[in-house]
FIMI-65397 format. One line per 5 residues: number of its first residue (from 0); for each residue x, y, z of C-alpha. Coordinates in steps of 0.25 Angstrom, whole numbers, plus 2048, in hexadecimal, padded with zeros to 3 digits. Each point is the difference from the previous one (the first is absolute). Example, Ala and Ser with C-alpha at 12.3 -4.5 7.8 and 13.67 -1.06 7.14 Angstrom:
2
0	831:7EE:81F ~ 806:80E:7FE
! end
This chain:
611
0	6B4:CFC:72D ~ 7FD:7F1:805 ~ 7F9:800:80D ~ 808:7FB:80B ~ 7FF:7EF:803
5	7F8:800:80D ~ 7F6:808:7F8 ~ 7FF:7F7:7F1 ~ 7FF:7F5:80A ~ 7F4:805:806
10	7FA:804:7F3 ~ 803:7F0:7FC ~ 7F9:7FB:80C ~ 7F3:80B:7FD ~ 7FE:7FB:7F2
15	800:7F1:803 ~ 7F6:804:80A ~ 7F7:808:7F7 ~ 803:7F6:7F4 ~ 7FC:7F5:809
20	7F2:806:801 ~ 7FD:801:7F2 ~ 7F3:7FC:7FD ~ 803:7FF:7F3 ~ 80C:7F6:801
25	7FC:7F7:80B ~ 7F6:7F8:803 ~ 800:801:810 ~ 7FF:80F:7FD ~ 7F4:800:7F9
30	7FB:7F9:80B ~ 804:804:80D ~ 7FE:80F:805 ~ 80C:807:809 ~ 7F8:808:809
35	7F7:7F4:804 ~ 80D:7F9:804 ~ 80B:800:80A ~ 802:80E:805 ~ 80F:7FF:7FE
40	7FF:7FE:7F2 ~ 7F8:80D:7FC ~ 80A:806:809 ~ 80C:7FA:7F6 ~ 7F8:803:7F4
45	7FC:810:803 ~ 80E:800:804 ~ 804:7FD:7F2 ~ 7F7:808:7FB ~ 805:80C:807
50	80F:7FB:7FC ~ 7FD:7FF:7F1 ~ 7FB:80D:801 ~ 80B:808:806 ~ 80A:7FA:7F6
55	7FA:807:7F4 ~ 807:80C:802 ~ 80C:7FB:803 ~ 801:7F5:7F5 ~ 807:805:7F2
60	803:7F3:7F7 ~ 7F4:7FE:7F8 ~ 801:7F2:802 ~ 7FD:801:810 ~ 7F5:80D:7FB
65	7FA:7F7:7F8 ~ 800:7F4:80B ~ 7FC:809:80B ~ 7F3:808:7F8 ~ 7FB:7F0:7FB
70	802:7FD:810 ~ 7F7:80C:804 ~ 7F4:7FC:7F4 ~ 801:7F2:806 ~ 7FF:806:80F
75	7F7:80B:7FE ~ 7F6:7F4:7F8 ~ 801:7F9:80A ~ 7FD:80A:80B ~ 7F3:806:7F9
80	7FB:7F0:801 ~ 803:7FF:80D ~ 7FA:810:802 ~ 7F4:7F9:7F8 ~ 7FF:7F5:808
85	801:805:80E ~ 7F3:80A:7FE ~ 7F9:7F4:7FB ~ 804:7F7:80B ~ 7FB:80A:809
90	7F5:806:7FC ~ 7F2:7FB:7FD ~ 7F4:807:7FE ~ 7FB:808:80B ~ 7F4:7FA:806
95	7F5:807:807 ~ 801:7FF:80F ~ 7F2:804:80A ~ 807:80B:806 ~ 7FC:80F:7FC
100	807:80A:7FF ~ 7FA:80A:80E ~ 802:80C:7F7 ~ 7F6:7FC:7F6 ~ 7F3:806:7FE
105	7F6:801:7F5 ~ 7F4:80B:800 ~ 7F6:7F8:7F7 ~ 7F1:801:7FE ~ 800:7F2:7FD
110	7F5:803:7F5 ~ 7FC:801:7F2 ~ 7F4:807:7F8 ~ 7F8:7FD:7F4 ~ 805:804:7F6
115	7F3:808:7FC ~ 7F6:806:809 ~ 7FA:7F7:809 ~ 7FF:7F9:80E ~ 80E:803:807
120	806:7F3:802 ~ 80A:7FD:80E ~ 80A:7F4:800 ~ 7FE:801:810 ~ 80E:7FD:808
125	807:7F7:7FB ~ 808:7F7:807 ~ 80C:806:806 ~ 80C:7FE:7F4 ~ 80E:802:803
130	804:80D:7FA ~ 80F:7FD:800 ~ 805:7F3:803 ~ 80F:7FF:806 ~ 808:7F7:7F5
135	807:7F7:806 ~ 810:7FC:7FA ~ 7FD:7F3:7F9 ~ 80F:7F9:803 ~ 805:7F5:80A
140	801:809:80A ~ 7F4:804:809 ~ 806:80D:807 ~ 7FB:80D:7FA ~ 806:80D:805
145	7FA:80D:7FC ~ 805:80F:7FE ~ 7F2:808:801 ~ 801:80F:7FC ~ 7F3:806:802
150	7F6:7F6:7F8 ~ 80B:7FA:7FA ~ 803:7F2:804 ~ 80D:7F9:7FB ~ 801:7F2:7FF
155	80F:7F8:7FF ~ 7FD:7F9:7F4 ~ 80C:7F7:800 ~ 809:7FD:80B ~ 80C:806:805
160	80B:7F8:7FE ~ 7FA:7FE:7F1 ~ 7FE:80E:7FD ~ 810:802:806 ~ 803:7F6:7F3
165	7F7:806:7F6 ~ 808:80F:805 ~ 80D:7F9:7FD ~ 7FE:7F9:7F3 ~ 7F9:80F:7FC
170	80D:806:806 ~ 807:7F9:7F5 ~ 7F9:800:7F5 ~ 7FF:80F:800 ~ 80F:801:803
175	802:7F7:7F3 ~ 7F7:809:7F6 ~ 7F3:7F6:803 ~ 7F6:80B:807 ~ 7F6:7FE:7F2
180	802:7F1:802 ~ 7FE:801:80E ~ 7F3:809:802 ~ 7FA:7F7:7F3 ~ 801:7F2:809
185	7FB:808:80B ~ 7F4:807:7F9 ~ 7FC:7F4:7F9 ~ 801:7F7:80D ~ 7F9:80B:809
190	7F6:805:7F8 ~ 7F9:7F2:7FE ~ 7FF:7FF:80E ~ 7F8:80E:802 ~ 7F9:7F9:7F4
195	7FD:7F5:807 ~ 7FB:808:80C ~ 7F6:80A:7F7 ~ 7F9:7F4:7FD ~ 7FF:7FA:80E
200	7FA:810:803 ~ 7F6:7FC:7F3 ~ 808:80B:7F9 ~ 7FC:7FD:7F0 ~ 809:803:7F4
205	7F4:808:7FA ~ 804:80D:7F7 ~ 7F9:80E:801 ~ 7F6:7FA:7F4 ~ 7FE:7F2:805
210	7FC:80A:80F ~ 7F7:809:7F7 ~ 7F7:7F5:7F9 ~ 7FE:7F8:80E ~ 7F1:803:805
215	7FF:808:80D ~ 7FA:7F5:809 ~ 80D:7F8:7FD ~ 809:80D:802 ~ 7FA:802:80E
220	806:7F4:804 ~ 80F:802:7F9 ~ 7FF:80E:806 ~ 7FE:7F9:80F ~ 80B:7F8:7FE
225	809:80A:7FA ~ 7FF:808:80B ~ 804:7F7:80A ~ 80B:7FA:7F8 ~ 805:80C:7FB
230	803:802:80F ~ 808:7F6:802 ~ 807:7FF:7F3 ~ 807:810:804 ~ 800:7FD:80E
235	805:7F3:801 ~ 805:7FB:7F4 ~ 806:80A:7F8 ~ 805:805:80D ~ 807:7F4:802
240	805:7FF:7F1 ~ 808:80D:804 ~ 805:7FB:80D ~ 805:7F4:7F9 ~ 806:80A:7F5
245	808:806:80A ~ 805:7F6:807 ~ 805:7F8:7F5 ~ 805:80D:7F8 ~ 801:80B:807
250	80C:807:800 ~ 807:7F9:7F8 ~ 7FE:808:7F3 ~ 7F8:80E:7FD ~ 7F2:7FD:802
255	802:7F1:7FC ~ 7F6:7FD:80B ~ 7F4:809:7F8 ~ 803:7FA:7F3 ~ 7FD:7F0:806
260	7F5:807:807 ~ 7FA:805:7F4 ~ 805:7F5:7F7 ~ 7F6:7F7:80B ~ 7F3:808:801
265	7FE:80A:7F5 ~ 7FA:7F8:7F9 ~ 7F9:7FB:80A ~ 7FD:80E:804 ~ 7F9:806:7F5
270	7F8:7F1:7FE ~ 7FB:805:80E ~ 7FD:810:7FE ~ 7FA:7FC:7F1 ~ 7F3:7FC:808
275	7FE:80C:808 ~ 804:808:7F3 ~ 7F6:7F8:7F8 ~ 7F5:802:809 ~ 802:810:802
280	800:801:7F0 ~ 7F3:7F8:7FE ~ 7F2:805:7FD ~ 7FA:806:80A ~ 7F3:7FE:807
285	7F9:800:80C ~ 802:7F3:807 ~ 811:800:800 ~ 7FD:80B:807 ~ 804:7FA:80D
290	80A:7F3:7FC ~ 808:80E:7F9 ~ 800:806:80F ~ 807:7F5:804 ~ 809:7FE:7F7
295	803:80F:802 ~ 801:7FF:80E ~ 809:7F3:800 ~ 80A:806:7F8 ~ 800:80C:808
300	803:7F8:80C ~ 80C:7F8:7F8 ~ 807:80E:7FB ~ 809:803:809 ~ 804:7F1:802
305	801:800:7F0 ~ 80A:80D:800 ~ 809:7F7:80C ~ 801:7F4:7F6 ~ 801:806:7F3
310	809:80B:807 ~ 80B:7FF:7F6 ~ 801:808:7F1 ~ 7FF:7F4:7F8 ~ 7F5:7FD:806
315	7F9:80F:800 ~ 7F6:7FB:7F4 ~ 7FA:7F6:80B ~ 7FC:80D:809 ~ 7FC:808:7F4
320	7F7:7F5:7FB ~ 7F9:7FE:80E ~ 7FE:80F:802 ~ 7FB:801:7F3 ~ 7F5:7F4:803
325	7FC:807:80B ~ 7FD:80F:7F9 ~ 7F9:7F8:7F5 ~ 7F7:7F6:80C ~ 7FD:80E:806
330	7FD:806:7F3 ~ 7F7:7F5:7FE ~ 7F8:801:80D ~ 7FD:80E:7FE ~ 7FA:7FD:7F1
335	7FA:7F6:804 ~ 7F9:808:80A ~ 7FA:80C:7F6 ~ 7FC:7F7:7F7 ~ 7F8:7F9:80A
340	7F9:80C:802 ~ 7FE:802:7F3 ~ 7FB:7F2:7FE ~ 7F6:803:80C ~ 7FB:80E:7FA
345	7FC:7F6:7F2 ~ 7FE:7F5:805 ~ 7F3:7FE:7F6 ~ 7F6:7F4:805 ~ 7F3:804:7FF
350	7F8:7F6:804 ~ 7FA:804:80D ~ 801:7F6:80D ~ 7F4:7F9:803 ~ 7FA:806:80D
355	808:80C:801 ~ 80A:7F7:808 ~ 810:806:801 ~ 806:802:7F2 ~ 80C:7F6:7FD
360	806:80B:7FC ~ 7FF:805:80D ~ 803:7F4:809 ~ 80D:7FE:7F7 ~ 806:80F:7FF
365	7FE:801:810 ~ 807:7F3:803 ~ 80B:804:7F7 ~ 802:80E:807 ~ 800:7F7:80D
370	80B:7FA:7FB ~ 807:80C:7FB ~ 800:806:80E ~ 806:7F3:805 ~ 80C:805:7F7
375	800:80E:805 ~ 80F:800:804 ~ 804:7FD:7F4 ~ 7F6:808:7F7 ~ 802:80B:809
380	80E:801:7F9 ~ 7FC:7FF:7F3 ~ 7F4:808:7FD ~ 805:80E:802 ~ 7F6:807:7F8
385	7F0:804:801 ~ 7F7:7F7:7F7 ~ 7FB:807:7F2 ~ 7F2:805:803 ~ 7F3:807:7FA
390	7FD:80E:808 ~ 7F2:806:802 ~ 805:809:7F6 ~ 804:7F8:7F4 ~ 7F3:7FE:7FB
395	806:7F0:7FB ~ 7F2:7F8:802 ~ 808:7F3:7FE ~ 809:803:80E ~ 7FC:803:80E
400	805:80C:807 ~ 807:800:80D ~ 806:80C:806 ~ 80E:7FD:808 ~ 7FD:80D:809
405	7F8:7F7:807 ~ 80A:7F5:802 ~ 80C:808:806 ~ 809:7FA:807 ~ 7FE:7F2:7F7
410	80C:7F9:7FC ~ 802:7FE:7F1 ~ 7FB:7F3:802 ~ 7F5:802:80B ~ 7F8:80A:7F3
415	802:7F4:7F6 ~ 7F8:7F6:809 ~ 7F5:80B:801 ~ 800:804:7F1 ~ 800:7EF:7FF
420	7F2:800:808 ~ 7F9:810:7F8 ~ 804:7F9:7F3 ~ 7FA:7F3:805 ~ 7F2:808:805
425	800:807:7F4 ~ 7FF:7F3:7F8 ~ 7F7:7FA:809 ~ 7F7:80C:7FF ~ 801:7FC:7F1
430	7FC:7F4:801 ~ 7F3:803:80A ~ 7FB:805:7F2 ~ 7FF:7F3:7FA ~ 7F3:7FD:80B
435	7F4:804:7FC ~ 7F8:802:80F ~ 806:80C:806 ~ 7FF:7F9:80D ~ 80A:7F6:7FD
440	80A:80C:7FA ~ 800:803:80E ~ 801:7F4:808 ~ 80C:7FB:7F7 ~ 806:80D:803
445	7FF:800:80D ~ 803:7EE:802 ~ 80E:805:7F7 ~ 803:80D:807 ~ 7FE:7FA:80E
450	808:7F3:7FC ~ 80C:80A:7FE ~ 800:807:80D ~ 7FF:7F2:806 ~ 80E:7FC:7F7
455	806:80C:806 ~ 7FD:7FF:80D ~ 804:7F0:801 ~ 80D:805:7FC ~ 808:808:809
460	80E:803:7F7 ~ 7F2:805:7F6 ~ 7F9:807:809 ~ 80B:809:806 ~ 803:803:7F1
465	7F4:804:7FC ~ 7FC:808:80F ~ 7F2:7FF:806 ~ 7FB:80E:7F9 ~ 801:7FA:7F3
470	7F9:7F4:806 ~ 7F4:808:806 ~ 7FC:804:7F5 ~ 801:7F4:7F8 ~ 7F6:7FB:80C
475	7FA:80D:7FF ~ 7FE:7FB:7F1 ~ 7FA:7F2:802 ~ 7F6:806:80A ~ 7FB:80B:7F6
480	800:7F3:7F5 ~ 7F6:7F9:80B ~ 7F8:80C:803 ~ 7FE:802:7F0 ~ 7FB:7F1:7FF
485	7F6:802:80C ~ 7FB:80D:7F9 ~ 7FE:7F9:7F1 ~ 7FA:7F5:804 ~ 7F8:804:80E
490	7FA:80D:7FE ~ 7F9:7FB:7F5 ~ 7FA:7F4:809 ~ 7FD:80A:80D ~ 7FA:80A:7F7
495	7F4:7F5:7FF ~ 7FE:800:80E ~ 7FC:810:802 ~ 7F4:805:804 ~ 7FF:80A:7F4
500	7F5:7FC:7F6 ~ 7F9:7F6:809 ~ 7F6:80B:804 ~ 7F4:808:7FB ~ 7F9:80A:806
505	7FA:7FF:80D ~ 802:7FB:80E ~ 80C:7FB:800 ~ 7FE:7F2:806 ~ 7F5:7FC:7F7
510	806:806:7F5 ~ 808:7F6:7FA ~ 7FE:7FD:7F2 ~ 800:7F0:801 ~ 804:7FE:7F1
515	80C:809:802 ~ 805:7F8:80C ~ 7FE:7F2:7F8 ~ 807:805:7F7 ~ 80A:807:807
520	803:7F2:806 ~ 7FF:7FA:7F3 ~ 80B:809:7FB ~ 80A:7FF:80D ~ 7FC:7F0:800
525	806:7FF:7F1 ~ 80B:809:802 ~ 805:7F9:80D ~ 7FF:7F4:7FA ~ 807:804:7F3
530	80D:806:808 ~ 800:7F1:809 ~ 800:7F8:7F3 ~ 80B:808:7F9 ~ 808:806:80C
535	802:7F1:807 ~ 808:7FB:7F4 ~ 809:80E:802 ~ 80D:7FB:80A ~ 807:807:80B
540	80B:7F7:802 ~ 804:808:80D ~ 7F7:7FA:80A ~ 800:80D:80A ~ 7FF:80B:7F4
545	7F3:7F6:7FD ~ 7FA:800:80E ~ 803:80F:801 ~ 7F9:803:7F3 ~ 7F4:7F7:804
550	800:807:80C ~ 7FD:80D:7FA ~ 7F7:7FD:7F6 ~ 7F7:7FA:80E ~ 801:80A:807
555	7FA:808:7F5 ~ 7F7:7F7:7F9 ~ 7FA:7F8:80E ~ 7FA:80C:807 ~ 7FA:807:7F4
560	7F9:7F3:7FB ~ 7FC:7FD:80F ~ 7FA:80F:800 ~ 7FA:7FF:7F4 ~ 7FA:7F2:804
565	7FB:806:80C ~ 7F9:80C:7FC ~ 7F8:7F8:7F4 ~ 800:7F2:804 ~ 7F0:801:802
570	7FC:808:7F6 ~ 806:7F3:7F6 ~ 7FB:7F6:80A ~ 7F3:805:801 ~ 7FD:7FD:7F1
575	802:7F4:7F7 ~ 80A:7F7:7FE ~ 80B:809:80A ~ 80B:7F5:7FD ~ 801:805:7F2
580	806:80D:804 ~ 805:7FE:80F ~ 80A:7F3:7FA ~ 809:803:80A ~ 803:801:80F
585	80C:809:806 ~ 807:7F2:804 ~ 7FD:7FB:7F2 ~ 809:80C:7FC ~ 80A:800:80A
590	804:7F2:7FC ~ 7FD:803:7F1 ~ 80C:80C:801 ~ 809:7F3:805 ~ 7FF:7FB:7F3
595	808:80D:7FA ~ 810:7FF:7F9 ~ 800:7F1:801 ~ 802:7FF:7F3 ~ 7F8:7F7:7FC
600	7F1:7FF:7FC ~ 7F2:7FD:80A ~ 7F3:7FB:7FE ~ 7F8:809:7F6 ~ 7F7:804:809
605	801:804:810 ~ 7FC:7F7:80C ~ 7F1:806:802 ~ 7FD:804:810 ~ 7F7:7F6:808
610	7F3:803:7FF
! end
């Protein structure tokens, strides 16, 4: 059946309209775009469009079909340009702007370790970096508005009247049988601008092997900057992606709006994740320790916003690859912590310190538990089971024991940090072999021991961890390391000052045998001497364990020497040459005992006493 006059009259009118915005036939086409001209005129031509539409059904001469389907190529070409050029009219790359986002925050030690044993290194605080930055819509216009759903924060990326034309032309281009055209222009156009804003974040194409070859100390840095851009990517510009999604598609076809979304940022998206992904599958070792915490905790934080973007089931492989990330990055901390235990246990230098001063070992395992505690939230969660020890019964030379009924009550985590510091001793105690003086064994005990109790009570989060009974008798243990150095190295120089021996048989004033008492001065003068020369290069880096130590040896050493020096002063002086044997006075000795755990070495021999 023809269709009626009033009607082919309309369809006339439409196609002249449509033919005369064929870019193909016309020069003026090419060249000018409808929507970025008078209003009335994209009015006439999505009119025409609608009208064009409408008479395929009801067209039946195959003339006319054939007229009306070449109409609607030329129309729908011409609209997926106009579609094309509409994004790219109003969208530029986002730009950074100074504002943070107020629900950011970042946990971060802000530190790296050596990669082997050594002094524990701290970057200090660094300058306060903006861990999210609020991107900012790069168009004409300078309004922003926002739609903020918990951390989420939605920006209008193109303006209202715009994103009313680009619904429209979508609108008919679905209607037409163009959705693939139209969510291709769009994903193409889109996704170069979130492009453009990964590389204003410093957001590097880098695959999981590129990730995996880079050095740790360049890592560091990329893993800093992930975090904070990885915020504002899911916050703020995905977030946005979809909101723009929406607007432009939504309801007009089944779940058009997820496909543009995931045509835009699932590339994107997984460019994103591959960095945390590559980092919780790298080799482990001690010093990513605390860069993986972060990352773990960063991601934990962004979860929920990640399941309120990704919500949708196209876009389900997002959520699984995130959770994923995060079981691995969690996996990864908790193996990285046993086999820094085990890398403590063997750790093999055997090269003893100079001086008996605190290990390195020791210096960097305690700053490194330090650390750990600052993270005790977090590890709190992972580390669900007790660490794998020795037992007094096992009879396994190679481990130490340690006996959790002594520890109840300790969270999983609270008896790894305390098996950390037995397995530490243990080796240390090792170590204290390598010293030939017996003193020293003790005194490097006792400089290491006392240096740990000193770690843990500077810091708070480790202290309550750990609990004062444990830390009493680590005290209890540096003082018994200090009482075995006084014992190995002074009674052997007191026992020179007894009366025994010095006598022989009769009154017991007069009965001094002279010769016993030079040479019992002789003995202690060498001895004395002997102990100041090699006991002044030793070193007590602690300045009150030194005093306190110096203390003590006084207070035993000053009195018997003055007693001593008192009761036979005059049987020496009496005879020849008495400066041979009395070398010393009791000052000459107090300031002599001055001289001890500097750590480095004094005159060979002693300041003599005025004569």
């Amino acid at each position: 059946m023809e269709p009626p006059e009033n009607s082919k009259v309309a369809l006339e009118e439409a196609e002249e309209i449509i033919l005369r915005w064929d870019s193909t036939a016309s020069e003026e086409a090419r060249e000018k775009m409808i929507f970025q001209g008078d209003r009335i005129e994209v009015d006439r031509y999505l009119s025409a469009v609608d009208q064009i539409q409408r008479s395929i059904s009801s067209v039946s001469i195959s003339d006319d079909q054939a007229k009306i389907n070449s109409a609607i190529q030329i129309a729908m070409a011409r609209l997926e340009d106009e579609f094309r050029n509409i994004l790219l009219t109003h969208t530029s790359p986002i730009e950074t702007d100074s504002l943070t986002d107020p629900s950011s925050s970042t946990h971060s030690a802000a530190t790296s370790f050596s990669t082997g044993v050594g002094e524990f290194e701290d970057d200090g605080d660094e300058d306060k970096e903006e861990e999210e930055e609020l991107l900012r819509r790069g168009d004409s216009s300078n309004s922003v508005s926002y739609r903020s759903t918990s951390s989420i924060r939605e920006i209008d990326l193109i303006p209202s009247d715009a994103v009313i034309d680009l619904r429209s032309i979508a609108e008919r281009m679905i209607s037409a049988g163009y959705l693939r055209e139209c969510i291709q222009v769009y994903g193409s156009v889109r996704k170069s601008t979130v492009d453009s804003s990964f590389k204003n974040l410093g957001i590097e194409k880098l695959s999981i092997g590129d990730i995996q070859r880079l050095e740790w100390d360049q890592l560091e840095v990329k893993i800093r900057r992930w975090i904070r851009a990885a915020k504002v990517c899911i916050r703020i510009v995905f977030a946005s992606e979809k909101k723009l999604c929406e607007q432009i598609f939504e309801d007009i076809g089944t779940s058009i709006d997820d496909a543009c979304f995931m045509e835009t940022v699932k590339g994107p998206a997984i460019q994103l994740f591959n960095f945390a992904e590559a980092i919780s599958i790298s080799r482990r070792s001690p010093e990513k320790l605390f860069k993986i915490l972060d990352l773990h905790d960063a991601l934990m934080d962004l979860i929920p916003d990640i399941d309120v973007v990704f919500e949708s089931k196209s876009s389900e492989s997002i959520r699984i690859q995130a959770a994923e990330i995060l079981s691995r990055l969690a996996e990864a901390a908790r193996g990285i912590l046993s086999e820094f235990e085990n890398a403590v246990l063997r750790e093999p230098s055997r090269v003893a310190v100079p001086g008996g001063t605190i290990h390195p070992l020791t210096r960097y395992v305690m700053n490194y538990i330090s650390l750990i505690s600052d993270y005790k939230q977090t590890l709190n969660e992972l580390i669900v089971s007790k660490p794998s020890t020795g037992s007094r019964y096992s009879g396994d030379p190679t481990t130490p024991d340690m006996e959790f009924a002594e520890l109840e009550g300790k969270t999983p985590l609270a008896l790894h940090l305390i098996w950390i510091i037995v397995i530490l001793q243990f080796n240390l105690d090792g170590k204290s072999k390598h010293y030939k003086d017996a003193s020293l064994v003790h005194l490097f005990m006792m400089n290491n021991v006392h240096y740990i109790v000193q770690k843990v009570k500077g810091s708070p989060e480790l202290r309550e961890m750990i609990g004062d009974d444990y830390l009493r008798k680590q005290t209890g243990k540096f003082r018994l390391a200090a009482t075995n150095y006084q014992r190995a190295t002074w009674v052997r120089v007191l026992y020179c000052l007894r009366d025994e021996g010095l006598h022989v048989s009769g009154s017991f004033s007069s009965g001094v045998s002279k010769s016993a008492l030079r040479e019992r001065f002789k003995t202690f003068n060498a001895m004395f001497e002997e102990v100041h020369r090699t006991q002044a290069t030793w070193l007590i880096p602690d300045s009150q364990l030194k005093e306190e130590l110096r203390i003590s040896i006084s207070e035993k050493l000053i009195p018997a020497y003055r007693s001593f020096l008192g009761r036979f002063r005059n049987h020496i002086e009496s005879g020849k040459h008495p400066e041979n044997y009395i070398k010393y006075s009791v000052e000459d000795l107090e300031n002599a005992v001055l001289d001890f755990f500097e750590g480095y070495p004094v005159s060979q021999h002693l300041r003599r006493r005025s004569q």
